[in-house]
C-alpha positions in Angstrom: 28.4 19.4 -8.4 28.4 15.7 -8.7 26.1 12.8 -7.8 27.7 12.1 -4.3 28.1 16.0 -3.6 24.5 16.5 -4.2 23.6 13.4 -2.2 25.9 14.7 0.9 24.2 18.0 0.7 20.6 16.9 0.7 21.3 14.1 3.4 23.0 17.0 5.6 19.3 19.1 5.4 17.6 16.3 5.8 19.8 15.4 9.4 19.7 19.2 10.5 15.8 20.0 9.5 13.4 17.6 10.7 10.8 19.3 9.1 12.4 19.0 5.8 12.4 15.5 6.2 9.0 15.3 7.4 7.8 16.9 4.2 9.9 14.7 2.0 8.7 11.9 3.4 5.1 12.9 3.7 5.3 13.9 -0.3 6.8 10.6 -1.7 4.2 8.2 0.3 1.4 10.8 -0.8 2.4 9.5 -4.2 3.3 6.0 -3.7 -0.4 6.1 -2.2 -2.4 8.0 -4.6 -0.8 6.1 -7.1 -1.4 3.0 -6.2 -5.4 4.1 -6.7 -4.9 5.8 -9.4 -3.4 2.9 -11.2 -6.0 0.1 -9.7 -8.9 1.6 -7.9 -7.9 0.5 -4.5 -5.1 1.2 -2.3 -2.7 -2.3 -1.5 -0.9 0.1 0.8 -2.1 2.0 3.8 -0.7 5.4 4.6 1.5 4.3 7.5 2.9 1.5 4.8 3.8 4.3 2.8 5.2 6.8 4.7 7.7 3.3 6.1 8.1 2.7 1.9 9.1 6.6 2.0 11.4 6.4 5.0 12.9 3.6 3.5 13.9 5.7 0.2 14.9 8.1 2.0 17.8 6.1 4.2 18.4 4.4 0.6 19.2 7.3 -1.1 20.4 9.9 1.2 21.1 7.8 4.2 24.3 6.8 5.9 25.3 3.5 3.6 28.6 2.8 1.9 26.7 2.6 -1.4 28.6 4.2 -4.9 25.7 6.4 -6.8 25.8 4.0 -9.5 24.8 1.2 -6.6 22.8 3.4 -5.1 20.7 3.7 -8.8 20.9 0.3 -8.9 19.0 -0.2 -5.5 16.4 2.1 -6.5 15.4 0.3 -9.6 14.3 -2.7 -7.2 12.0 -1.6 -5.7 10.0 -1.3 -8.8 6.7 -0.2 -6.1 5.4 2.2 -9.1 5.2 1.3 -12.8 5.6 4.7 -14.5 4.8 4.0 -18.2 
């Protein structure tokens, strides 16, 4: 399966199971947030700011946009919201 497959499959759940989508969300602002502590003792972002960054991931990555999977990567490296080293 390739890249854009994968993407098409994952973006279908997410469309048909709102739950799914929920919890996705819910899981990558839960990082973003307790990250964001963990990495400087206090959080810059509140929980509604990062279940809007998670959203926005989301739409980026399995949303509806004419974006190639090499732009898609691309996009993703911008937001540069976590510094994992």
């Amino acid at each position: 399966m390739n890249v854009k497959r994968a993407r098409e499959t994952i973006a279908k759940a997410l469309k048909e199971d709102e739950g799914l989508r929920i919890s996705y969300r819910v899981n990558i602002a839960m990082m973003i947030y307790d990250y964001q502590y963990k990495r400087d003792g206090f959080h810059h972002f509140s929980v509604t700011d990062c279940n809007d960054v998670a959203d926005d991931l989301i739409k980026l990555i399995f949303g509806e946009n004419e974006l190639k999977d090499d732009k898609v990567i691309e996009e993703i490296s911008r937001f540069q919201i976590m510094d994992l080293e």
